[in-house]
N, C-alpha and C positions, 0 to 999 in steps of 0.2 A: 235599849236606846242609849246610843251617848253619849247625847246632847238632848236633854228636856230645857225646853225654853216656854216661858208664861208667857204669852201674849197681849194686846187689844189692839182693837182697829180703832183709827181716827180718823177725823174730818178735817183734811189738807187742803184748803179752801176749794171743797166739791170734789175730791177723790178720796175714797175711804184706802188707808194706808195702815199695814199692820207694824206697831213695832213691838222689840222687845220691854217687858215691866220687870221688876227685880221682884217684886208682890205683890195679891191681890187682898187687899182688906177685905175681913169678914168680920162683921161687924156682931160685938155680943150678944150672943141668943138669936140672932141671922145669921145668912147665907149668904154666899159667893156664888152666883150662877156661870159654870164654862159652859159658850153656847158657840156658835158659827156668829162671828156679827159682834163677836162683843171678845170678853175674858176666854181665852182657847190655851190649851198645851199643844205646846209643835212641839213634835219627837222627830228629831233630826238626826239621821247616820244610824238608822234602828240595825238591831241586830239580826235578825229575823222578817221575813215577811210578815204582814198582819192579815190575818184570815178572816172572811166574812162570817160571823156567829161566835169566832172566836173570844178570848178575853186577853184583857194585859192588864200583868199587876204590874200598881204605881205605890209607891209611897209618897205620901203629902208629908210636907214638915210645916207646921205650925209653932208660930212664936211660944204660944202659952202650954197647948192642949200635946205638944212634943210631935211625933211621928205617928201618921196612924196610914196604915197599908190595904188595899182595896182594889179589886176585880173590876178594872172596865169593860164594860162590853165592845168587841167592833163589829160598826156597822157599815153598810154600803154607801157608798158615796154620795148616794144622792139620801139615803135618810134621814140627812140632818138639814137639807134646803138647799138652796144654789150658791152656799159661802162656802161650803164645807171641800177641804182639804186634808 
């Protein structure tokens, strides 16, 4: 991908609108949930198609805890609800 951009949708008085965030707080000893509808990563200009069952590694960068690299899975389009893109 590249262009990875952090997301979340908003409420534009009655239209949910996504914009870009520079970061998502995770709060210590909690979580940051990415879901459809909320915090998402848009991979924008990807290099490669994404294949259903397949995986893509990402690296997260975190202020404290540094870089830590991780296997997503992709899914079908409709696996994740009717927000999902």
């Amino acid at each position: 991908c590249n262009r990875p951009e952090l997301h979340t949708h908003i409420n534009d008085d009655g239209i949910m609108r996504m914009r870009q965030v520079e970061a998502i707080e995770v709060p210590a000893g909690g979580v940051a949930e990415l879901k459809p509808g909320g915090f998402h990563l848009m991979m924008i200009d990807l290099n490669e198609q994404l294949v259903e069952g397949g995986t893509v590694a990402l690296t997260l960068l975190f202020e404290k805890a540094g870089e830590v690299a991780l296997e997503v899975p992709v899914l079908a389009m409709g696996a994740m609800g009717d927000m999902a893109h």
